[in-house]
MDTraj code that builds the backbone (N, CA, C; nanometers):
import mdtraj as md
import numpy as np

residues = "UNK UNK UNK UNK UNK UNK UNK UNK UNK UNK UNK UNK UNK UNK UNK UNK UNK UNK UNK UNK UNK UNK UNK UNK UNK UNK UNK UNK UNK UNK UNK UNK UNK UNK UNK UNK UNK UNK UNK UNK UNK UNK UNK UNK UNK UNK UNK UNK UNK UNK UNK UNK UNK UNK UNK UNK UNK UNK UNK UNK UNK UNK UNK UNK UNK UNK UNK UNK UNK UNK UNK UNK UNK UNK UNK UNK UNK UNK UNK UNK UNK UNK UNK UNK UNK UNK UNK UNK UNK UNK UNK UNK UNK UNK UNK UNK UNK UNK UNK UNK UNK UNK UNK UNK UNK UNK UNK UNK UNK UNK UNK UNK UNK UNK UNK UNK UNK UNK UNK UNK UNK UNK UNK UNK UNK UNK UNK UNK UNK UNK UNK UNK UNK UNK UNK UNK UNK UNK UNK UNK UNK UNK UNK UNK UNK UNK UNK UNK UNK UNK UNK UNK UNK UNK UNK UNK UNK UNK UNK UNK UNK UNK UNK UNK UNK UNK UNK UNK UNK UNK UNK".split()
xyz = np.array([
    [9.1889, 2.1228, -1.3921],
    [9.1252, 2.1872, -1.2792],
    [8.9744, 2.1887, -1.3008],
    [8.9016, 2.1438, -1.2359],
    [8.7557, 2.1307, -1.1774],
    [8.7041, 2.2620, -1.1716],
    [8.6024, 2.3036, -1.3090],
    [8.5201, 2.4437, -1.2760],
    [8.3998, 2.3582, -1.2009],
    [8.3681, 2.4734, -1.1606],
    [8.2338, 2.4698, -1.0374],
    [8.1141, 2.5225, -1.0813],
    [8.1201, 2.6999, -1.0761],
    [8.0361, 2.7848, -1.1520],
    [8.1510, 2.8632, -1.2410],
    [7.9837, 2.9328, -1.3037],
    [8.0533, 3.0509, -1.3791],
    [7.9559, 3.1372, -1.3951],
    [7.9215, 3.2551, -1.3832],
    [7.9088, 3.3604, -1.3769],
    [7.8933, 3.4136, -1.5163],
    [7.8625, 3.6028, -1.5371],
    [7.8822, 3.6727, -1.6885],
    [8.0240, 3.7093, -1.6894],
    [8.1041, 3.7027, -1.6144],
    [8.2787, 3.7570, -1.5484],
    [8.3539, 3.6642, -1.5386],
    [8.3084, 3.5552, -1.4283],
    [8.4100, 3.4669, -1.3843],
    [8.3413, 3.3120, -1.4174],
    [8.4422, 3.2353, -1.3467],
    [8.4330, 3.0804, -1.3304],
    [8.4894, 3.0795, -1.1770],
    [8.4457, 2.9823, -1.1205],
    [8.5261, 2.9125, -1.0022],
    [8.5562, 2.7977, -0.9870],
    [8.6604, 2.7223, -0.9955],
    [8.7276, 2.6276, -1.0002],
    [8.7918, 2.5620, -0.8216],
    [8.8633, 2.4423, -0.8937],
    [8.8588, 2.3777, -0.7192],
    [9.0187, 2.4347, -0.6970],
    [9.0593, 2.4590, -0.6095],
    [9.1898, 2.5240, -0.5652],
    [9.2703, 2.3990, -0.5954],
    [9.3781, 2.4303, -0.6491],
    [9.5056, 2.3822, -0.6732],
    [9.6397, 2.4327, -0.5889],
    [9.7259, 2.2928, -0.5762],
    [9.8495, 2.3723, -0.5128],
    [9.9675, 2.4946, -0.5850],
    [9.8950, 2.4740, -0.7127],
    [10.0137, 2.5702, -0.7772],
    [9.9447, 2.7131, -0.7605],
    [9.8175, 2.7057, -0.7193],
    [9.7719, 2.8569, -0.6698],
    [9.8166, 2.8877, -0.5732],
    [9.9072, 2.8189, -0.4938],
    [9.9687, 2.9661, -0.4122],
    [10.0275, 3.0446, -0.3979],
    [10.1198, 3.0723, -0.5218],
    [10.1469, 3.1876, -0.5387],
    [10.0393, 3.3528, -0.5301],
    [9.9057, 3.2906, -0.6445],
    [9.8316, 3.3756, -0.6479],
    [9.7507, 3.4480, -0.5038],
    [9.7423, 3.2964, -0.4322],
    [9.6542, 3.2727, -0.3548],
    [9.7221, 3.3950, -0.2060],
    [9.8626, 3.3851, -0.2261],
    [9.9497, 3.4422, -0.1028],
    [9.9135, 3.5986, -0.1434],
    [9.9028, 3.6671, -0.2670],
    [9.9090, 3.8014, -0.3020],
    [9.7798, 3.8393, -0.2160],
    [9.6737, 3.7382, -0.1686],
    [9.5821, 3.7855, -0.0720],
    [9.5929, 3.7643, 0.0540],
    [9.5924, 3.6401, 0.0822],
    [9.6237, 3.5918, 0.2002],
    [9.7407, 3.6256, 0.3003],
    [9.8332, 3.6747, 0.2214],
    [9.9747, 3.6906, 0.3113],
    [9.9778, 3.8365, 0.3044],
    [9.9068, 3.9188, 0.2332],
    [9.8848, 4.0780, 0.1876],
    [9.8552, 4.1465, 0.3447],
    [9.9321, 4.2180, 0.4103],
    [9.8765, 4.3123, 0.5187],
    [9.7069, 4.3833, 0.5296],
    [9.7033, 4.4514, 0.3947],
    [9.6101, 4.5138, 0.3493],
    [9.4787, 4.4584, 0.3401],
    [9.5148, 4.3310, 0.2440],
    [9.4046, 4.2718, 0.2331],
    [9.3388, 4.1902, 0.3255],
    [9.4515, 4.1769, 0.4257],
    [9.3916, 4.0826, 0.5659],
    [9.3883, 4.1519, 0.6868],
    [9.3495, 4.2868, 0.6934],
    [9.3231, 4.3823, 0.7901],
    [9.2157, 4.3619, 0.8593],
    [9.1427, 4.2535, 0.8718],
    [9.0269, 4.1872, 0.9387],
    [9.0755, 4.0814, 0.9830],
    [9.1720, 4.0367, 0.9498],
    [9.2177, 3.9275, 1.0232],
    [9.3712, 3.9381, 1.1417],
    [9.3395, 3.8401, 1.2518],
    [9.4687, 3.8758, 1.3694],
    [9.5739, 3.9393, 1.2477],
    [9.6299, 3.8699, 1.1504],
    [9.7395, 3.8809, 1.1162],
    [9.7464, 3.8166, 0.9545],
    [9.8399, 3.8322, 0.8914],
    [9.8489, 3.7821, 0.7246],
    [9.8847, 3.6528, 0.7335],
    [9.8572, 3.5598, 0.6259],
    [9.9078, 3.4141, 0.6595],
    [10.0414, 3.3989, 0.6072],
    [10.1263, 3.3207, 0.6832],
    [10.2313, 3.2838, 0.6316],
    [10.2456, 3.1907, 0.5024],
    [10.3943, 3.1527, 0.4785],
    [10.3426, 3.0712, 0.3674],
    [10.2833, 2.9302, 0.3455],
    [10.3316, 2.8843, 0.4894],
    [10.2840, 2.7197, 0.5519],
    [10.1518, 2.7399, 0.5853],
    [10.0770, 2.8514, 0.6179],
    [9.9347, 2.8558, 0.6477],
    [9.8343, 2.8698, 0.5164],
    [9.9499, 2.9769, 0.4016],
    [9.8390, 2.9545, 0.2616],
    [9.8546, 2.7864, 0.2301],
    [9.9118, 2.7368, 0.2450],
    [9.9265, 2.5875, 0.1703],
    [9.8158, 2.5214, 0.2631],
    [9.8166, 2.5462, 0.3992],
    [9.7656, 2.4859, 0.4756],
    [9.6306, 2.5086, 0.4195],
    [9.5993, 2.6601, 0.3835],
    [9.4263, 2.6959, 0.3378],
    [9.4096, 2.5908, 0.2150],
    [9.4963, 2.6059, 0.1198],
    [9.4530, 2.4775, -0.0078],
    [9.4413, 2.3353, 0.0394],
    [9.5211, 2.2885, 0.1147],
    [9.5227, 2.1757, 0.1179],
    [9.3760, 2.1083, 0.2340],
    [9.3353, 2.2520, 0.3300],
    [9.2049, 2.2437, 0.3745],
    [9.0953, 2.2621, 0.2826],
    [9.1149, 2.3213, 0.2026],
    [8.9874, 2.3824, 0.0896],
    [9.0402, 2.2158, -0.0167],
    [9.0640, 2.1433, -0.0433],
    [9.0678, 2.0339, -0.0898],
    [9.0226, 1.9432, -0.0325],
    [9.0760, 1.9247, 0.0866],
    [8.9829, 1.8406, 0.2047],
    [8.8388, 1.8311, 0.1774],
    [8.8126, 1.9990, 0.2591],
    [8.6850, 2.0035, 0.2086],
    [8.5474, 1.9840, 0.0851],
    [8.6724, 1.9836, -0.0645],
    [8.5332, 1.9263, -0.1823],
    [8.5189, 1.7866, -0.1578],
    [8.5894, 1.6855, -0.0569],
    [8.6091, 1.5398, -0.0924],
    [8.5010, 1.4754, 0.0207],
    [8.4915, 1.6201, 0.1661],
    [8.4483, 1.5760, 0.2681],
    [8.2986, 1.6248, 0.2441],
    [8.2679, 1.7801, 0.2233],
    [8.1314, 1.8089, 0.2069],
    [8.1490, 1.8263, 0.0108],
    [8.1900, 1.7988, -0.0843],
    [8.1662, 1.8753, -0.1946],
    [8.1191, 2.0102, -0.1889],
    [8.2090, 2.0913, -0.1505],
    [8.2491, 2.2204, -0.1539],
    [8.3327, 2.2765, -0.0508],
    [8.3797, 2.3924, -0.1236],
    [8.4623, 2.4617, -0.0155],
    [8.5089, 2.5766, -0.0672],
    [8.6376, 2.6208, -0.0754],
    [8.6301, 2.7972, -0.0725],
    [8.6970, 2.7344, -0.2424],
    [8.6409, 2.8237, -0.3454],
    [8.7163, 2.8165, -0.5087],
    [8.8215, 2.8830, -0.5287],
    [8.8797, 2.8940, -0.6242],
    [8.9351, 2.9807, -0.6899],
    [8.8257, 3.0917, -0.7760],
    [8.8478, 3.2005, -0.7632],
    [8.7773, 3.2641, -0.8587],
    [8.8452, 3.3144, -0.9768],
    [8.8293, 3.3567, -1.1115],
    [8.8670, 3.3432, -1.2090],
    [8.8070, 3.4729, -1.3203],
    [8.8749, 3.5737, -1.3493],
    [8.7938, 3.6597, -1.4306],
    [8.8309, 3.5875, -1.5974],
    [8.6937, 3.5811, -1.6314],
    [8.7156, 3.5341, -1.7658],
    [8.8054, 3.6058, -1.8979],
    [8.7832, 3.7506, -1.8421],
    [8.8626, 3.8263, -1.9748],
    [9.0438, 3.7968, -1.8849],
    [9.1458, 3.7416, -1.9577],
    [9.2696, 3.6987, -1.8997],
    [9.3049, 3.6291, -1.8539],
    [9.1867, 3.5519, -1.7661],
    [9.2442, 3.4664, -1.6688],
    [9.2881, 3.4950, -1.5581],
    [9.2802, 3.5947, -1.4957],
    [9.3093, 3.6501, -1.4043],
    [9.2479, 3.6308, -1.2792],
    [9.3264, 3.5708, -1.1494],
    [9.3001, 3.5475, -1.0476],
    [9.3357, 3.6179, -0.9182],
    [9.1653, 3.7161, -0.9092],
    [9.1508, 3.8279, -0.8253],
    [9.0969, 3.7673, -0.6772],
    [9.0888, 3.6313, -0.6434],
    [9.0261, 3.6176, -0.5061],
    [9.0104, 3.4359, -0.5111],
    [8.9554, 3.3855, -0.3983],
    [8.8595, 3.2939, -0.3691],
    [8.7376, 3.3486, -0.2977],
    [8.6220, 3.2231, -0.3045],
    [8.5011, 3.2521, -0.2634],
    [8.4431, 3.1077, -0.2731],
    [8.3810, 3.0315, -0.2024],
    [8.2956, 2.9199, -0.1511],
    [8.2273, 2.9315, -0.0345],
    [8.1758, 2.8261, -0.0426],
    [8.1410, 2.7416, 0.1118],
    [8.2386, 2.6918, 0.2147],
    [8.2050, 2.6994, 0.2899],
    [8.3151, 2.6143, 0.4001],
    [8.1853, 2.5785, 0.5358],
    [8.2191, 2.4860, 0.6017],
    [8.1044, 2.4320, 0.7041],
    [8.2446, 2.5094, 0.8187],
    [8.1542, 2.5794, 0.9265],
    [8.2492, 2.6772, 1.0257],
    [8.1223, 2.6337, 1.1186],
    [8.2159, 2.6008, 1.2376],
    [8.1697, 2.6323, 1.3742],
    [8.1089, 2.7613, 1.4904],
    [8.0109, 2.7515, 1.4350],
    [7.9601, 2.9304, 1.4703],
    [7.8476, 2.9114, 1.6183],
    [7.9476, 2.9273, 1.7370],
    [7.8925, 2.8981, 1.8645],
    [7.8471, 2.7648, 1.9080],
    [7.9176, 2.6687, 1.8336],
    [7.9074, 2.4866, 1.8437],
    [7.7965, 2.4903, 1.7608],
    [7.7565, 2.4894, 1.6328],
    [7.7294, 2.4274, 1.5754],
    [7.7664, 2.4403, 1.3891],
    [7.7965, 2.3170, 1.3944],
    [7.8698, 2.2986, 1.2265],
    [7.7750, 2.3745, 1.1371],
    [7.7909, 2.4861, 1.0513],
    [7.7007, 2.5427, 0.9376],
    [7.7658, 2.6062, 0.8350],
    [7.6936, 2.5531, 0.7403],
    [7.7711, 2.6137, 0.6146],
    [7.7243, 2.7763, 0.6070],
    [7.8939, 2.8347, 0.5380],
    [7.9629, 2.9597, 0.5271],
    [7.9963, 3.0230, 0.4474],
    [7.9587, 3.1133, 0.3891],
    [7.9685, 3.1777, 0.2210],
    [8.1219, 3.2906, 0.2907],
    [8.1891, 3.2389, 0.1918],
    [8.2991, 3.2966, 0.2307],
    [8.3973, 3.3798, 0.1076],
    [8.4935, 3.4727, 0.1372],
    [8.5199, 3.5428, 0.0335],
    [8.6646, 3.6254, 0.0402],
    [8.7643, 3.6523, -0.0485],
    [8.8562, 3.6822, -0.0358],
    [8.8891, 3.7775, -0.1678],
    [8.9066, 3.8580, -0.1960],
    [8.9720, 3.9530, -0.2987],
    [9.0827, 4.0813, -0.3054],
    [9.1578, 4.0389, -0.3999],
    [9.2861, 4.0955, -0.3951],
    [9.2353, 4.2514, -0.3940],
    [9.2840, 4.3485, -0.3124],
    [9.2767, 4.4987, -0.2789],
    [9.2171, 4.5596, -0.4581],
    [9.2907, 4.5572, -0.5715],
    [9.2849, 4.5905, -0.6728],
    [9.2037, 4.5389, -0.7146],
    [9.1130, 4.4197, -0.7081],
    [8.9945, 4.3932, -0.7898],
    [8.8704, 4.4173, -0.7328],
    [8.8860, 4.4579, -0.5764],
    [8.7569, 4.5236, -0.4755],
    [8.6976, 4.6339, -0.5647],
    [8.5942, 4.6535, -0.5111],
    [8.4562, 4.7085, -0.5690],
    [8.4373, 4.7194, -0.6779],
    [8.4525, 4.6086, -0.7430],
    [8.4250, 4.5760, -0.9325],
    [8.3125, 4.5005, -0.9008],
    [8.2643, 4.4271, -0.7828],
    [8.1459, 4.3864, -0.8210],
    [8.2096, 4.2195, -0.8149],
    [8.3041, 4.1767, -0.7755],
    [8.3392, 4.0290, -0.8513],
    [8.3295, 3.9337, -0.7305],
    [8.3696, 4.0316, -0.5422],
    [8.2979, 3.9396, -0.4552],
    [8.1392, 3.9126, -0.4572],
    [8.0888, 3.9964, -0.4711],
    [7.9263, 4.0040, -0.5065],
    [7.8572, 3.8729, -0.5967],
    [7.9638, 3.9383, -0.7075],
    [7.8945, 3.8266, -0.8353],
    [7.9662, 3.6851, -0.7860],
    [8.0458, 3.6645, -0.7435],
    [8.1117, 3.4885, -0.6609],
    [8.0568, 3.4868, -0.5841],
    [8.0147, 3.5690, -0.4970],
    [7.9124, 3.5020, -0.3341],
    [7.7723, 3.5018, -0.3694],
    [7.7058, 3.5602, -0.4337],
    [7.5606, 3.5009, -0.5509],
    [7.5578, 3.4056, -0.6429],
    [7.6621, 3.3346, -0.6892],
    [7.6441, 3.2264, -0.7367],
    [7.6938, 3.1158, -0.6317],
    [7.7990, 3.1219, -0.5954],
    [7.7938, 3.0193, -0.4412],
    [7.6686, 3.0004, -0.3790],
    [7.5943, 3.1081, -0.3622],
    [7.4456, 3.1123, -0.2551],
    [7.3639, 3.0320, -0.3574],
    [7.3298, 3.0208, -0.4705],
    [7.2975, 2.9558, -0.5788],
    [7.3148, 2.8288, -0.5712],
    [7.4382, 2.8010, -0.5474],
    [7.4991, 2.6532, -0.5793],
    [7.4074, 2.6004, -0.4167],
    [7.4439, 2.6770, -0.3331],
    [7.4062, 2.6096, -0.1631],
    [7.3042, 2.5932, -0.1742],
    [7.2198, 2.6512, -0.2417],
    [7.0509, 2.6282, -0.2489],
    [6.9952, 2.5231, -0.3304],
    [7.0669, 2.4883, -0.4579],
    [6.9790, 2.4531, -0.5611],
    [7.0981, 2.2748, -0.5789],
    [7.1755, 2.3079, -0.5540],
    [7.2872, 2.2019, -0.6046],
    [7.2945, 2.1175, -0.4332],
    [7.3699, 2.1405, -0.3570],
    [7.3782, 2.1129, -0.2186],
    [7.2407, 2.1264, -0.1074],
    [7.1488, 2.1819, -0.1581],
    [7.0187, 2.2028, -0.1026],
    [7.0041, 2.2123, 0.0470],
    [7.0853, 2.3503, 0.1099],
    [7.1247, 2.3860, 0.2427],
    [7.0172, 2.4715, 0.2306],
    [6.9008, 2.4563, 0.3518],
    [6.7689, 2.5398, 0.3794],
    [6.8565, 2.6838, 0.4369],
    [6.9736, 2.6958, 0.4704],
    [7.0308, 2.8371, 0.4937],
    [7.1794, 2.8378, 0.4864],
    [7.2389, 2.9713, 0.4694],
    [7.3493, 2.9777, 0.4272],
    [7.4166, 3.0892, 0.5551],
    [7.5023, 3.0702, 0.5842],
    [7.5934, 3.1824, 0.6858],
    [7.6921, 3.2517, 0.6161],
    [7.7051, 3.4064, 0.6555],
    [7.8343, 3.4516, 0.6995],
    [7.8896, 3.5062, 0.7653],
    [7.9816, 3.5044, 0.8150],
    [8.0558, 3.6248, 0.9184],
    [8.1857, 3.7116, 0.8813],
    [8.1523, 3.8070, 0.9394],
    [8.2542, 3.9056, 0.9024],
    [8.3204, 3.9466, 1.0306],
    [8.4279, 4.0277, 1.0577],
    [8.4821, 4.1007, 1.1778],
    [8.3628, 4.1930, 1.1683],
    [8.3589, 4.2819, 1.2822],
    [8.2322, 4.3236, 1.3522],
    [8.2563, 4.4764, 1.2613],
    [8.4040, 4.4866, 1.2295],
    [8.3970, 4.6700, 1.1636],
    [8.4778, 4.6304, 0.9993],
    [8.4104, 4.5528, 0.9519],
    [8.4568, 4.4754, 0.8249],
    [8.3286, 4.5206, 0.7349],
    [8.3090, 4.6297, 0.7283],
    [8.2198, 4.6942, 0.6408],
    [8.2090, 4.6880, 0.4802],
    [8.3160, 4.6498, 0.3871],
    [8.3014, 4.6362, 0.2810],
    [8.2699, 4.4455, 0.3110],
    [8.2869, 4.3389, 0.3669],
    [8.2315, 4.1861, 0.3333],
    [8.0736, 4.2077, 0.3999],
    [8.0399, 4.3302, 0.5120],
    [7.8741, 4.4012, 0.5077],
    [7.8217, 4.3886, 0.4324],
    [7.8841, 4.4954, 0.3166],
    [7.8027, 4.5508, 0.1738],
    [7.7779, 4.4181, 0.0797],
    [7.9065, 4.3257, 0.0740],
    [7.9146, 4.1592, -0.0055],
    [7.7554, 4.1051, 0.1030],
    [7.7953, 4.0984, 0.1468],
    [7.6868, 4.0245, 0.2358],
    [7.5385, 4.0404, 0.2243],
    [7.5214, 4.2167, 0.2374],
    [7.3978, 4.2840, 0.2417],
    [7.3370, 4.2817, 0.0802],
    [7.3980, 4.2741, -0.0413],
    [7.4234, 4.3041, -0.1678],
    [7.3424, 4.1488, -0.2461],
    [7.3796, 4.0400, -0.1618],
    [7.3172, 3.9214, -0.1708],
    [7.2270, 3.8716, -0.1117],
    [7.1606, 3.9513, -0.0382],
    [7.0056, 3.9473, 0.0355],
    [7.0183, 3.8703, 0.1994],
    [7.1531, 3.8600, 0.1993],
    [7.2033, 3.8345, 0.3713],
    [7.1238, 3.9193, 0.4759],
    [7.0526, 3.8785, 0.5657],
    [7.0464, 3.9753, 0.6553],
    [7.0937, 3.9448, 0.8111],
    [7.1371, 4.0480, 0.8836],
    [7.1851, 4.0790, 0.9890],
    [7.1300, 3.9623, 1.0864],
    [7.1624, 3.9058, 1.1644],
    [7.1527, 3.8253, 1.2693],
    [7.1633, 3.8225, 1.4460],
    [7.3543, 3.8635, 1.4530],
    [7.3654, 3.8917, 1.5491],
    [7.5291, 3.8861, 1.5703],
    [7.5233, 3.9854, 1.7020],
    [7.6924, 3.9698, 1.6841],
    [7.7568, 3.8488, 1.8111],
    [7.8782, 3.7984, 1.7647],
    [7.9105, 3.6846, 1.8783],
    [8.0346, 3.7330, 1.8707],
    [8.1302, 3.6529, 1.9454],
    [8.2552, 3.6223, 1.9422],
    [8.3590, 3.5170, 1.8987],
    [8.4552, 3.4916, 1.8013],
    [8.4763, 3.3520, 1.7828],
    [8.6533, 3.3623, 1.7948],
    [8.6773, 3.2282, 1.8413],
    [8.8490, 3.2216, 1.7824],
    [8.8772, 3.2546, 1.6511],
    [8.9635, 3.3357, 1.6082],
    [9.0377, 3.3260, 1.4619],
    [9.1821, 3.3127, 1.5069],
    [9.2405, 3.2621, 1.4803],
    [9.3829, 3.2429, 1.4369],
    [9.4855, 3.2660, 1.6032],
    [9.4254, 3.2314, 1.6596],
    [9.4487, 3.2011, 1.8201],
    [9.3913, 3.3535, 1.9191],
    [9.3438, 3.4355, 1.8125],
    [9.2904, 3.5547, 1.8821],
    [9.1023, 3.5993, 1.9269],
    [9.0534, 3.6385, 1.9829],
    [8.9360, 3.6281, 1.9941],
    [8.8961, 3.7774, 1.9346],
    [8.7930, 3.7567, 1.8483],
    [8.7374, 3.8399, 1.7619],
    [8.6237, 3.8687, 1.7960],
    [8.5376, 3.9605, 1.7461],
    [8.4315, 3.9824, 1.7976],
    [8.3493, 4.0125, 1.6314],
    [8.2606, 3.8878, 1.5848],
    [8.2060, 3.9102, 1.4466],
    [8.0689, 3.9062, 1.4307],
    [8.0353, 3.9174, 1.2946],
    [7.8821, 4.0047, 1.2943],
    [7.8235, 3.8758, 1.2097],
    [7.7257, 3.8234, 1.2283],
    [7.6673, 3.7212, 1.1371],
    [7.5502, 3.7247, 1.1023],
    [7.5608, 3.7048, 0.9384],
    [7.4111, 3.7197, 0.8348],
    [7.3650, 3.5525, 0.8053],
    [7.2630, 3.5705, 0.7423],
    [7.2048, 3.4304, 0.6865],
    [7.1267, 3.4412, 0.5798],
    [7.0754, 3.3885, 0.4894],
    [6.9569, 3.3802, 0.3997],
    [6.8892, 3.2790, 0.3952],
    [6.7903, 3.2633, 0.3774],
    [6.7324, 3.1637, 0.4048],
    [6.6396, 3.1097, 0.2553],
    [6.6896, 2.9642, 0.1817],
    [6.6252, 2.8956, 0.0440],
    [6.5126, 2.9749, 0.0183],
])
top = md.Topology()
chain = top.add_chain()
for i, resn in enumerate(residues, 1):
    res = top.add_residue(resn, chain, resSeq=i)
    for name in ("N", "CA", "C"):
        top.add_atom(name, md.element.get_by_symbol(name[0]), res)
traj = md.Trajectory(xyz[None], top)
């Protein structure tokens, strides 16, 4: 498996299919996907790896695995992804963590080194994210990495129309 970064905590690596087991304890989690229409099934987590693979081959990058170094333990993903934000293609700092490893600090420390990588490695003059509009803790991820506020739109997620809040930083 392909590390990416690493961090004083973690590493991020390129998603594999045997992560979905791990990968479902978030994705398919009620809790943890309370910003989203609904939890993914299990044909939709496969579907996320096998898109987040796509993606290192099409842009070299996309959403990682994240990885706490003490165990090995796999509390989330976090990358880039290029998202369609009101027709136009822009890359997306994006982030996922299992309920139990939230507010340790480990989306923070994965979406500051991603913003890192977009700047210095991939050399994107700006970086996006969006959150659901009352998604206040991926705010604080957001605000925590020098994101600032933009504006709010509306977008499809998962055949439902959402109403989300979008930051940027700029190299």
């Amino acid at each position: 498996m392909k590390r990416i970064l690493e961090t004083e905590r973690l590493f991020l690596r390129e998603l594999v299919a045997d992560d979905k087991v791990e990968l479902s304890k978030i994705l398919s989690n009620p809790d943890s996907m309370q910003f989203y229409p609904a939890p993914f099934s299990d044909k939709e987590v496969e579907d996320w790896i096998k898109w987040s693979i796509d993606n290192y081959k099409r842009y070299r990058h996309g959403l990682w695995a994240v990885i706490l170094k003490e165990g090995n333990i796999f509390p989330g993903d976090c990358g880039i992804t290029m998202q369609d934000i009101k027709g136009e293609k822009l890359p997306e700092l994006g982030y996922h963590i299992k309920k139990e490893y939230c507010n340790k600090g480990y989306a923070t420390e994965a979406a500051k080194a991603c913003m890192d990588y977009a700047f210095r490695t991939l050399y994107y003059p700006v970086l996006y994210t969006y959150t659901k509009h009352d998604n206040r803790p991926s705010d604080r991820v957001a605000e925590k990495t020098g994101m600032k506020f933009v504006k709010c739109f509306e977008k499809e997620v998962m055949g439902e129309v959402v109403k989300e809040k979008l930051y940027c930083k700029h190299r």
